[in-house]
N, C-alpha and C positions, 0 to 999 in steps of 0.2 A: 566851227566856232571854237576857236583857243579861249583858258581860261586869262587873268589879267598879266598873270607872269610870263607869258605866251609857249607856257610848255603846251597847252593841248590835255593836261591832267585833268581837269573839269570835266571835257567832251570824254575822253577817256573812262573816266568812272564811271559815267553816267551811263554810256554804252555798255560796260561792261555788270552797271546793277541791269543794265534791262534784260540784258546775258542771261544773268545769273537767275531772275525772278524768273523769265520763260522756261529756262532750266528745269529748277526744281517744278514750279506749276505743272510743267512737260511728266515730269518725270512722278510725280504726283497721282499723275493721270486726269487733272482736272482742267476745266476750260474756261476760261477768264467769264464767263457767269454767273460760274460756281463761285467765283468768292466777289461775288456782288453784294452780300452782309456786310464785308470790309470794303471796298471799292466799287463806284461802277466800273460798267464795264469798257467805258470811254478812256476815263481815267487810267486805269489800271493798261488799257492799249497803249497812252501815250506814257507811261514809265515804260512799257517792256520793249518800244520802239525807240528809247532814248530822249523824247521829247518832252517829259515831266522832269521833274528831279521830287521824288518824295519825303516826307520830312519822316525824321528818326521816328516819329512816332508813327508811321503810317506802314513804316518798314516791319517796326514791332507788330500791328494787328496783320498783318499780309504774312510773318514768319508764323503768331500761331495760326492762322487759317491751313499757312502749308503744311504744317504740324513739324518744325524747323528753328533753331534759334537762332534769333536776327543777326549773330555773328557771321554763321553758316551764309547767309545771301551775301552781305559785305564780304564774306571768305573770297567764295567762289567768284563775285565783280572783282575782287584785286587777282587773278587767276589770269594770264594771258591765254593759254592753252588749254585750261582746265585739264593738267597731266598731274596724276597721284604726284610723283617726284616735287613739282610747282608745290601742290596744297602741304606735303610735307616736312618742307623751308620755310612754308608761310606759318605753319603750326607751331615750329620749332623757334620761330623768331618771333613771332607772339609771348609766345609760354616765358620763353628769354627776357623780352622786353618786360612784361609783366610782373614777373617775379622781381628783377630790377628793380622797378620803380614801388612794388608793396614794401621791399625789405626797405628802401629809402623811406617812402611815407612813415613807415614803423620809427624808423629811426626820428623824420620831424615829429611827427605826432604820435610819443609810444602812448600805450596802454596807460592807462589810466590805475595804479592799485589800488585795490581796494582795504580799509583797514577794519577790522572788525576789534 
């Protein structure tokens, strides 16, 4: 299943968050029961097999159960290989982008001063 622009990016992600949750859960050491407080355990099957897509905020209760920040899960689904090298181009081009766009926001929207 390609997404509407027919790159396949949709299917892609998706597999690649079900990747990335079984991953860390994996490595965790826990078994899709255990964060039955956040998810059943049906649900949480069908995201880490590709066939859900969970909403941002589902992502946030399931990053702290894994004791993980929700960035970390979307990290490692944009990860083809999950190769250190991979994760630190992706770090670096985050931090990149981001810094970009605060010192721009700064610039729309500077500070406010205050006068006493």
């Amino acid at each position: 299943m390609e997404s509407s622009d027919g790159t396949g990016r949709s299917m892609d992600l998706r597999r690649g968050l079900a990747r990335s949750l079984r991953l860390i859960r994996k490595a965790r050491g826990l078994a899709q029961d255990e964060l039955a407080e956040v998810s059943g355990r049906t649900y949480l099957s069908e995201i880490e097999r590709g066939i859900k897509n969970p909403t941002i905020e589902k992502i946030d209760k399931l990053a702290r159960a894994l004791d993980v920040h929700p960035l970390t899960i979307l990290a490692i689904a944009y990860l083809p290989h999950i190769q250190e090298k991979e994760l630190e181009a992706l770090q670096n081009r985050i931090n990149k982008e981001a810094k970009a766009l605060l010192a721009r926001a700064e610039m729309v929207w500077p500070k406010k001063t205050r006068s006493r």
